[in-house]
C-alpha positions in Angstrom: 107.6 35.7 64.3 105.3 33.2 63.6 103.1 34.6 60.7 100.0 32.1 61.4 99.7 33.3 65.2 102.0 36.0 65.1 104.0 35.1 68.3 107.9 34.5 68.8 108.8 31.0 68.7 111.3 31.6 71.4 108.3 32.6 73.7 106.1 29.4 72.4 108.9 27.1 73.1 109.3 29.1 76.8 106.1 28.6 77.5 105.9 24.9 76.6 109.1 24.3 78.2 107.4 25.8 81.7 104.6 23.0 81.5 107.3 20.0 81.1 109.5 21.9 84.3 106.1 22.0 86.2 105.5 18.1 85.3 109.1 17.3 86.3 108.2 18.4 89.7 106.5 15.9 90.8 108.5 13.5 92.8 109.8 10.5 89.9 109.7 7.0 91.7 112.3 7.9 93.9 114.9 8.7 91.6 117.2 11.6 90.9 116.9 10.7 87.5 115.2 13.4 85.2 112.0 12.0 83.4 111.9 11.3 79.6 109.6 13.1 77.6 108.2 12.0 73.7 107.7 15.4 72.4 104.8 15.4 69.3 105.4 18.5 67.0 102.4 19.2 64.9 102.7 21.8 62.0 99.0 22.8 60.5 100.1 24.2 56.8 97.9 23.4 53.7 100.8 24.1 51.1 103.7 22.5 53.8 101.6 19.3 53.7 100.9 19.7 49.9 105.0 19.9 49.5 104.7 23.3 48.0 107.7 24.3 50.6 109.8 23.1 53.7 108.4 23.4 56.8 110.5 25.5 59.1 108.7 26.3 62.3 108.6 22.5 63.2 111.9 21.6 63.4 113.1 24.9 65.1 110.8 24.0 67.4 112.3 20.9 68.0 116.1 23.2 68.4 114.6 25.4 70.5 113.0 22.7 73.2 116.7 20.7 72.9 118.4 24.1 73.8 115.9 24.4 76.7 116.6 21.0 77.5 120.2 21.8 77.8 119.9 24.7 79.8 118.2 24.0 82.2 118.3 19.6 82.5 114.7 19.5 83.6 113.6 16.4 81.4 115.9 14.7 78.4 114.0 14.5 75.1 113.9 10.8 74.7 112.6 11.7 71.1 110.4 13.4 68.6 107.6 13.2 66.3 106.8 15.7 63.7 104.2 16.0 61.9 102.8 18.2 59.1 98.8 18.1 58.6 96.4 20.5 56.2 94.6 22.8 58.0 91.4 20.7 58.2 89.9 20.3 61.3 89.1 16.4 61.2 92.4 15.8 60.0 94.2 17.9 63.0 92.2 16.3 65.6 92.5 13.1 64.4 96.7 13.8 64.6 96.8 14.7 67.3 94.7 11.9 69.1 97.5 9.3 67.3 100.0 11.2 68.3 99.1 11.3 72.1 97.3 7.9 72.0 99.8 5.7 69.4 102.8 7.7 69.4 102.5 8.6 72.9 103.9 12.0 73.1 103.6 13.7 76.5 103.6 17.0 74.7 102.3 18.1 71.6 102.9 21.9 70.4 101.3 22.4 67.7 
């Protein structure tokens, strides 16, 4: 359990996953070939950013969609961006807008 939003990570990353499955839908240039995704993973901790202690919910996040990714061969994780940010709400937004305007993640969880 997640103890910010108190809800299972494995549900999150289900939930998530369904939005990429719906995406990958959509008919691809004509191509069998499964799309490639850029997934962002944003983690909004004051003491993680500060270094006060290892972040741990981003990259089981970033397990948890590669084991989705596995199981089901919907997209291929072409790769990942983590992130960790205070939780300060200019600084979050202004993450997230790099990471879907420079980075150019397809999805962020945050």
């Amino acid at each position: 359990m997640s103890d910010v939003c108190c809800e299972d990570p494995e549900s999150m990353v289900q939930t998530s996953a369904g939005v990429l499955e719906k995406l990958c839908r959509f008919p691809h240039s004509g191509t069998d070939k499964v799309p490639d995704f850029k997934l962002g993973i944003l983690t909004v901790s004051d003491r993680a950013s500060a270094g006060l202690y290892e972040d741990l919910s981003g990259p089981e996040i970033e397990i948890l969609m590669r084991g989705y990714q596995e199981r089901t061969k919907y997209f291929c994780m072409s790769s990942v961006c983590c992130e960790i940010v205070p939780d300060e709400h200019d600084t979050i937004v202004d993450k997230l807008i790099e990471m879907a305007d420079k980075e150019k993640c397809d999805l962020i969880i945050t």
